[in-house]
N, C-alpha and C positions, 0 to 999 in steps of 0.2 A: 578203289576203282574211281576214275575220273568221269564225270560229266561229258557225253560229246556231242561237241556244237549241233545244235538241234537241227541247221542246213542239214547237215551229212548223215542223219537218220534216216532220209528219206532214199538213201542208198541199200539200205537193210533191206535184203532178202527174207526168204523164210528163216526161223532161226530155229536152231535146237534149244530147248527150255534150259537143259545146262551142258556143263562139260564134265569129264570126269575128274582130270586131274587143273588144279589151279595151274597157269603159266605163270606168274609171279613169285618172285625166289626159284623158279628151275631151271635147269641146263640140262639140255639136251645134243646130244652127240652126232654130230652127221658128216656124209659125204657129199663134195660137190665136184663137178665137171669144169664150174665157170669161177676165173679165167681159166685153171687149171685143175690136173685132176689133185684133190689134198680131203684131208679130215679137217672138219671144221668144230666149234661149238657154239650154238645159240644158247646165247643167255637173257634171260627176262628179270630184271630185277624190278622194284615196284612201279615204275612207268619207264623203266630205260629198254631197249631190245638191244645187243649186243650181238654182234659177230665177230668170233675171237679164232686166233689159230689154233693148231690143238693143244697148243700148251698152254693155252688162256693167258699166251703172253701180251700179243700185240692183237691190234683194233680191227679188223676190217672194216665197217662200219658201225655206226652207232644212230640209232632212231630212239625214236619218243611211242609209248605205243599206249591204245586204249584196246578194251574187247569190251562188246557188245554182243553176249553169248556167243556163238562160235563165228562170229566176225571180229576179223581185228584189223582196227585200224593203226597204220605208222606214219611217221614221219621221218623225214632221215635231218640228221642235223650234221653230221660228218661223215665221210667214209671215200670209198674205193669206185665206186660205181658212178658213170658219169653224169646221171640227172641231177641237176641241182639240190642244194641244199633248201632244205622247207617243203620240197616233193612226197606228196602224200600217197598213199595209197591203199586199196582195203582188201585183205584174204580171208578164206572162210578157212577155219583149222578143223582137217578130220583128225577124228583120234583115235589111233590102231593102238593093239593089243594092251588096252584097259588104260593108256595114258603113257605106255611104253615110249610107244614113237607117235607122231604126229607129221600130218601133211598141208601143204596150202594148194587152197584152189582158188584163181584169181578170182576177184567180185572188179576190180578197177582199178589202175595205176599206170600214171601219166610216164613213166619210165620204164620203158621197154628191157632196158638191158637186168632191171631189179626182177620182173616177170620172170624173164628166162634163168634166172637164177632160184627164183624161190619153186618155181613149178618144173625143175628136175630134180630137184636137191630132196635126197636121203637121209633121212633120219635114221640112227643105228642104237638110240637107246637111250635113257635118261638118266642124269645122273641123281640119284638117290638122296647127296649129302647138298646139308646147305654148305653154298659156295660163295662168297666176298671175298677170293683172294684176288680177283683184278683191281676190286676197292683198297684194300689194304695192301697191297704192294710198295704203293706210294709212301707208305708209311714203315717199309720197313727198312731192318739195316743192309748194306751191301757186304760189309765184312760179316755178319752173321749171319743172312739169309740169303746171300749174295744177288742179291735186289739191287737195282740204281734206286731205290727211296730214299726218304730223308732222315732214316732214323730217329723218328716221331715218339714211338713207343719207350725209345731208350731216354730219349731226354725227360718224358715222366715221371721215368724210374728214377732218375737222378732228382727232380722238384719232387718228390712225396715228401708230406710232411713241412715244406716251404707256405708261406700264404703270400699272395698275389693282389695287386691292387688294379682297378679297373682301369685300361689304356684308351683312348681315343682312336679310332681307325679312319681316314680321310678316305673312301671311296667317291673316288672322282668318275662317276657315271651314277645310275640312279637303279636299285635293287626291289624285289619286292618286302616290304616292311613286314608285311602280313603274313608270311612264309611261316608255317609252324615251326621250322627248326629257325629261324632267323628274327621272330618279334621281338624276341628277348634280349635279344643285341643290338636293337638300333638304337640311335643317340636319340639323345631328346634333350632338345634345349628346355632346361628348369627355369631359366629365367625367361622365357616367353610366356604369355596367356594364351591359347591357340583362340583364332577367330575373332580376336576382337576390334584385328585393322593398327596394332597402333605396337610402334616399334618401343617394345618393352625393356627389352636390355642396350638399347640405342647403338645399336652395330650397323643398322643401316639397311637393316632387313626386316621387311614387318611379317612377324608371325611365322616364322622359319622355326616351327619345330622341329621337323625330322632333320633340316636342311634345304638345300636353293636351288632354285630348275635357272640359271641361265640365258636357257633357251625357253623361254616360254615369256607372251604377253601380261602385264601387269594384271590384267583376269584370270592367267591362268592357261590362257591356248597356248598349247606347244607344239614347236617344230618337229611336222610328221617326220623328214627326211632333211640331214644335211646334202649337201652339196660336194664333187671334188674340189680338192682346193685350187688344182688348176682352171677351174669353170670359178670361182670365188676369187682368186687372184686377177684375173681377165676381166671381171664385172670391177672389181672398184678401181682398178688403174687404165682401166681402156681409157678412157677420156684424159690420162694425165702423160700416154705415154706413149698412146701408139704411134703419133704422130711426130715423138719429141725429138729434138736435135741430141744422144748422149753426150757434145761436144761441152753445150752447155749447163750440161745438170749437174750440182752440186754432189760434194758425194756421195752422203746415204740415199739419194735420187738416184744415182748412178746406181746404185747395189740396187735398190728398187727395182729400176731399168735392166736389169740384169734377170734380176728373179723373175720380172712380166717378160719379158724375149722368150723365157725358156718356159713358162708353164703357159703361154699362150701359143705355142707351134705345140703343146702335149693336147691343150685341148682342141685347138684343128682338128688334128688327128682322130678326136673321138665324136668331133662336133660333124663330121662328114658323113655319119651314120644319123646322126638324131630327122632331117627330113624325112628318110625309107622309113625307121622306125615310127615317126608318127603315122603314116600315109598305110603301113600295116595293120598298127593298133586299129584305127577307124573301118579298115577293111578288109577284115580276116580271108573273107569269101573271096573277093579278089586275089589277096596274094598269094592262095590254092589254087586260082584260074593261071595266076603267071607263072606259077610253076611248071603248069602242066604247059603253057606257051612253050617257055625255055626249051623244057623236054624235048616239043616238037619239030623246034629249031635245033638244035644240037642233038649228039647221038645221045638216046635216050637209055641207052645199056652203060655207056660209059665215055669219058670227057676227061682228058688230062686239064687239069688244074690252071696251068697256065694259058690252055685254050679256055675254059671258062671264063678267066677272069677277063681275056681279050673279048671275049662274044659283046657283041652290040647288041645291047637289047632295044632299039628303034626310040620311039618317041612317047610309048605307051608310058605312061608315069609308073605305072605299077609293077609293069616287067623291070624299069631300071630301079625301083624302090627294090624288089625282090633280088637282082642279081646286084647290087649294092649288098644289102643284107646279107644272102650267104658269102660275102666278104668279110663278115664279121666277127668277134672275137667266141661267139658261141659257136662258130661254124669252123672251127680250125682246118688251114690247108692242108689235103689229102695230096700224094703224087697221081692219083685219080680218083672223079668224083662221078658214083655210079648213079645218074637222077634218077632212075626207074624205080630202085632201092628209097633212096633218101625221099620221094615222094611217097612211097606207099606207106613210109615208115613214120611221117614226120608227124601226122596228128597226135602219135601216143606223145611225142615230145614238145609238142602247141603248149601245154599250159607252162611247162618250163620255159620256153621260149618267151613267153607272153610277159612270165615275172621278168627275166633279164631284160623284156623292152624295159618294164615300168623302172626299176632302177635305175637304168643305162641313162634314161630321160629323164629323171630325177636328177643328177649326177652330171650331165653335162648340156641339159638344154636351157639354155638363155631366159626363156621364158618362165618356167620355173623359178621363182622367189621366194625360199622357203623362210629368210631371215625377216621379212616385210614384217611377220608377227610379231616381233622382237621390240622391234621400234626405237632400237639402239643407234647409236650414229656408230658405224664399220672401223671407220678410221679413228676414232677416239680413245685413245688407249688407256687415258687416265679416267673414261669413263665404267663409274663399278656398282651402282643401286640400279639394276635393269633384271628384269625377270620375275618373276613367283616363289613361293613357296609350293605351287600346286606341280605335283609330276605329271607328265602320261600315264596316264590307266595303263596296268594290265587286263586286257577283256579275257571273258573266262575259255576261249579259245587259245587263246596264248598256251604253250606247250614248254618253252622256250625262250631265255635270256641270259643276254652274257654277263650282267653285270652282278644279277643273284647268282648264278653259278660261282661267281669270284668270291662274292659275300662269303657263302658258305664255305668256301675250302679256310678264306682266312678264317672265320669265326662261330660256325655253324655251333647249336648249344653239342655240349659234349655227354656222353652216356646218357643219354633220355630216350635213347630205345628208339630213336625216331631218326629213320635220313639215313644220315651219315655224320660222323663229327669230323669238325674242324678244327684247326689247328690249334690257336689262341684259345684259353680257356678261360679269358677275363676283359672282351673285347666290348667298345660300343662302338657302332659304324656308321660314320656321317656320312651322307651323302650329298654330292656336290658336280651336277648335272653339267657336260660340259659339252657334250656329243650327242647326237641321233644319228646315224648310222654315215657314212660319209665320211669328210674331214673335219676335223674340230678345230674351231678360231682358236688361233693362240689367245688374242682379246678371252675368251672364253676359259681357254684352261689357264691362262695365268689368275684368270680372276676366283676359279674352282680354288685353286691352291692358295691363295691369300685366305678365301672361306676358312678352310679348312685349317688352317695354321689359328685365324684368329678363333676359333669357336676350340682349339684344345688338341686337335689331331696332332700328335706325335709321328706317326708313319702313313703314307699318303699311297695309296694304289694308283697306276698311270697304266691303264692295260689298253694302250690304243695309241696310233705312231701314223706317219705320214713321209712322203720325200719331198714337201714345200713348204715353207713357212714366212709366212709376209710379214711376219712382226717377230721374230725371233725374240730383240732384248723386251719386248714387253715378258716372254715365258722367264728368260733370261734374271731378269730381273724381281719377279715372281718367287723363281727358287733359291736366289740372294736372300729375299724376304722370309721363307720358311727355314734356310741357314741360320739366319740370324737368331731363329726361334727355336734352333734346335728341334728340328724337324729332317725327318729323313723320306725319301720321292723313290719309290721302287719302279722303274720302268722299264713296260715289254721292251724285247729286241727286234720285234717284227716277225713278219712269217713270210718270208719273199726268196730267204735260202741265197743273201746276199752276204759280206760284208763289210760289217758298216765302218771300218778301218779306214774304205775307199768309198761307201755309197753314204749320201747324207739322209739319216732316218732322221726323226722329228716326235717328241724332244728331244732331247740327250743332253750329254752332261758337258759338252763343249760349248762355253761360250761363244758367242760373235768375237768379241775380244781376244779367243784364241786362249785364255783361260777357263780351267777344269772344276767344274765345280765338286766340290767334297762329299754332298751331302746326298749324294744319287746312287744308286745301283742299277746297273742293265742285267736282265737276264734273259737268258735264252734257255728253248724247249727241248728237254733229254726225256727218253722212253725210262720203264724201269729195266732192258736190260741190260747184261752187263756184256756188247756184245759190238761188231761193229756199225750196228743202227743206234749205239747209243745215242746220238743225238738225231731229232725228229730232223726227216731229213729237208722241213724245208722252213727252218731257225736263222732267223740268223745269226752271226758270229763276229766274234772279231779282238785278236787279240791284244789291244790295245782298248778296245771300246767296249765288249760286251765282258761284265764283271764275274758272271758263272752262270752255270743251269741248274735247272730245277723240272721234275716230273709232270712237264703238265699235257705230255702227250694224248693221255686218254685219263685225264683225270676226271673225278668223281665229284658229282656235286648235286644243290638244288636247284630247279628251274622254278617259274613263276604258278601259282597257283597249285602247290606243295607237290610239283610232280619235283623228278631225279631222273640225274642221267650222267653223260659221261660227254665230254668236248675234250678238244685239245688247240695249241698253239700256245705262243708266248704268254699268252691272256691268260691264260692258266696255269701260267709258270711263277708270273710275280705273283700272284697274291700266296703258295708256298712261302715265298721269302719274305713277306707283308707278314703273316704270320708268323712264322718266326723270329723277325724282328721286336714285333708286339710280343709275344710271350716272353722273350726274354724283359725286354720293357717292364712289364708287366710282375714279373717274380724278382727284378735287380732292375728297382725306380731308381736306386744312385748312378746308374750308369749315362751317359750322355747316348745321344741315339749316333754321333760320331765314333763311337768308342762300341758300338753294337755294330754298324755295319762294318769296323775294322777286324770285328769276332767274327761274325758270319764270314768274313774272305779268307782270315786266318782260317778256320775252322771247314774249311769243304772238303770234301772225299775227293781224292786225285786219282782216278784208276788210270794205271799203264797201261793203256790200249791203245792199237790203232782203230780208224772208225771211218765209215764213208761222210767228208765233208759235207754239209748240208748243200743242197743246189734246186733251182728254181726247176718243178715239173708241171707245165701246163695241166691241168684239172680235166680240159677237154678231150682228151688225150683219150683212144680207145681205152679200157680197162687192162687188158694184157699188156699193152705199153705200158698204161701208167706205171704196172707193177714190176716191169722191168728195169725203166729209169729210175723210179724210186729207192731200187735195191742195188743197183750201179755208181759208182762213183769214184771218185778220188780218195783212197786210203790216205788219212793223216793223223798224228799223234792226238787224242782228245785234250789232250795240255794245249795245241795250239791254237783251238776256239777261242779261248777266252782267257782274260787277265789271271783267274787263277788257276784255270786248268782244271777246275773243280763242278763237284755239286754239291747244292746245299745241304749241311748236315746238323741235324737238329741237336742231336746227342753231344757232339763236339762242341758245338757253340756254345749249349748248356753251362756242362763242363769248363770250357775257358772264362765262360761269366763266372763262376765259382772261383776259380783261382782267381780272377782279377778283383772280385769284391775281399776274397778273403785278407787283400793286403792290406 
């Protein structure tokens, strides 16, 4: 049981001294009304809460959960229901017939549409047995269990009795080290002294044991929040180009000139909200007064859309701050929009609302400097001794991190009763900080992946992408650098439900120069079943660009401060293939890491299916819609996602290492 934030204690009601039956390790069986009428299952694994259909195939949601005798508090970290993600909320659980079934009675939750779902919703019985088949899906075979996993279990069968030598893993973002299933695997530079100031193995870094934060000042302060890179592109070329003649600019000025035109009309477009969003934040009370104005000016039962958006709200700052704002991307247009309703209703959704200001204004307001800590010069690209050895804290409220959930799937320790195991069963994992939330500087991730190559990493994790990039040949030239070293770069494909054949995502394996580099693999996000949602449906693809999928829809993992849980997206699809790169690596050291990603493409499971094309579905989107668009779409061969038509298969790849070492 976890700790919880001592704030949120003071939410505790009376409590019952205990419960009868533990919630951790059980599932429970129930019916619900909302969206529709179906059989569900709640599953509580040791801090994750899960809501699965009834075949405990696919995800509905997935939260973080504590109890505090019969209050329990959640977090939602993915799912179906449209409160933000990080939205908390607390229930008290009764418990009918001796632990049989259970109920929730609300205590507080800033998301209305989760209430009306947890306080109708039936419970119809427990299940008895322990259950980890959502966990271990991932792992199993599709020709023998007819699973979409990677056939994990099978390629062990084939390594018994092999011995394995320790591989290098380059996680390029920052994990927690301290993770009880994760301490044991993180790098350690032996040639440093920790703490003593003074650059011991002369790389250029003083005192980088675990690894390099990047983004953080030479004492160690780190960048709370990146930026978009269209707000980052805008800040360092305004002065060089708003004004410029393109008649006269040389040409990589001109490409320059090109890249600022277009990511400075994206950030317009988002910079038009950041005024209302500030003039909100500072006056909550007020923009509940201009709603209820609005209301009284226009009909207050209901308002088509496009009369709203015409309405003149006069000269008041706060009425045009407020009807600016429900213009906004949290406010998606309705064919009508009933204010009577959306005011009565809107407080429960205030603290949601409150987060997407603070981001949004993170993300695209001017005045925001989050790089100032840095103290690096932006434009310097041959600039590379900048940063720490000191990370960001995880504080012990933290519930939640993408980049230890990655650790873990690649490398988590394996049979020690504890977690979940990971993939790799001989891994040490550098970390090499290149991001906070936002866009990551190429300057930044090129320089993560020089770390990383020169401190020993053989396969490098990239689980994070963008569509601008102002210095391309610095990344460009970067993974020239790790080529050279025989090093291989596994990178997401994105979660936008694009393809990237036609859309420019960021990295990837196309040079500027129009040449492919070798030493990369793209992967995109498949469910485990074997069905037409095999691929998550909002991956992206592409069958020239994106190299195959991998299971990372509602994959299994550690969060920070030894909780587990379940995420999904691309992010949780490369480190599968990170993994088994490295395990093969690792049991067949003669092999080149070019000659392992050529096995791993040879080697993927092709199922002959047709499948619904991934496609972009707003988030904000009623719940019943979402779950319609979601499941709608254009049937297409699953071969024509991607270059090989495949998903990653453990077992096979194993296997082809053996035949090719045996010659």
């Amino acid at each position: 049981m976890k700790k919880i934030p001592a704030v949120l204690s003071l939410l505790f009601f009376s409590l019952s001294s205990f419960t009868q039956v533990s919630l951790s390790n059980n599932t429970w069986y129930a019916h619900t009304n909302i969206p529709r009428s179906t059989d569900i299952q709640l599953v509580f694994k040791k801090d994750s809460f899960l809501i699965l259909d009834e075949t405990g195939r696919q995800t509905g949601e997935t939260m973080v959960y504590a109890l505090h005798g019969d209050s329990l508090f959640i977090k939602k970290i993915s799912g179906l229901t449209p409160c933000a993600n990080e939205t908390e909320g607390w229930y008290r659980i009764g418990w009918l017939e001796n632990g049989k079934n259970l109920s929730f009675q609300t205590i507080g939750d800033a998301c209305p549409e989760r209430v009306n779902f947890f306080t109708q919703l039936k419970t119809t019985g427990r299940n008895t047995e322990t259950n980890d088949l959502a966990q271990r899906r991932t792992y199993m075979s599709p020709e023998k269990d007819l699973v979409a996993g990677i056939n994990l279990y099978g390629a062990y069968e084939l390594l018994k009795g092999r011995k394995s030598q320790p591989v290098i893993v380059g996680l390029i973002g920052h994990y927690d080290i301290t993770h009880e299933d994760l301490k044991d695997v993180a790098w350690v530079n032996s040639k440093e002294i920790p703490g003593n100031k003074i650059d011991d193995d002369k790389n250029g870094y003083i005192d980088d044991i675990n690894g390099w934060n990047f983004l953080s000042s030479r004492e160690g302060e780190a960048v709370p929040r990146l930026q978009q890179d269209v707000t980052y592109i805008y800040k360092i070329w305004k002065n060089k180009y708003d004004k410029a003649d393109p008649a006269k600019l040389k040409p990589l000025e001109k490409e320059e000139y090109g890249i600022y035109q277009k990511a400075k009309k994206e950030w317009a477009e988002n910079y038009q909200y950041v005024p209302a969003y500030k003039l909100i934040k500072k006056d909550s009370a007020g923009f509940f007064e201009a709603l209820r104005k609005i209301a009284n000016k226009t009909s207050y039962e209901g308002i088509s859309w496009a009369n709203f958006v015409a309405f003149d709200p006069g000269q008041d700052e706060m009425m045009k701050a407020a009807h600016k704002a429900l213009q906004g991307k949290f406010f998606p247009p309705r064919e009508s929009i009933t204010l009577k309703n959306f005011i009565q209703n809107f407080p429960q959704r205030w603290p949601g609302f409150m987060n997407y200001i603070d981001r949004f204004l993170d993300f695209y307001d001017l005045d925001y400097d989050p790089l100032k800590i840095v103290g690096d010069d932006p434009l310097n690209m041959n600039e590379r001794n900048y940063g720490s050895p000191v990370f960001k804290p995880f504080t012990p409220e933290m519930t939640t991190d993408h980049d230890t959930h990655i650790a873990g799937i690649i490398g988590a320790i394996r049979n020690n009763g504890i977690g979940m195991d990971g993939i790799a069963d001989n891994v040490r994992i550098l970390s090499a900080q290149a991001g906070a939330g936002g866009d990551e500087r190429d300057k930044d991730v090129a320089n993560a992946i020089r770390y990383a190559v020169d401190n020993g990493a053989k396969v490098l994790n990239l689980s994070f992408g963008k569509k601008y990039s102002s210095h391309q040949r610095a990344v460009d030239d970067a993974i020239k650098y790790a080529a050279a070293h025989d090093v291989l770069l596994v990178l997401a494909a994105g979660n936008d439900g694009d393809n990237c054949d036609s859309v420019d995502f960021y990295p990837k394996a196309k040079f500027k120069d129009g040449k492919i580099a070798e030493n990369v693999l793209h992967v995109g996000c498949s469910r485990t079943t074997l069905d037409s949602h095999l691929p998550a449906y909002y991956s992206n693809y592409g069958k020239q660009t994106v190299d195959l999928f991998a299971p990372g829809f509602d994959a299994y993992g550690p969060f920070v401060n030894n909780h587990y849980g379940y995420a999904g997206g691309t992010s949780n699809s490369a480190p599968f293939v990170v993994g088994v790169a490295a395990l093969l690596k690792s049991y067949f050291p003669e092999l080149t890491m070019l000659q392992i990603k050529k096995i791993i493409m040879v080697a993927t499971f092709k199922p002959d299916i047709n499948v619904i094309r991934p496609h972009y579905v707003d988030p904000a989107l009623p719940p019943q819609r979402l779950a319609v668009l979601r499941n709608e779409g254009t049937l297409v061969s699953f071969n024509s996602l991607s270059k090989t038509g495949g998903i990653l298969d453990a077992e096979a790849a194993v296997r082809k290492a053996i035949e090719l070492t045996r010659k």
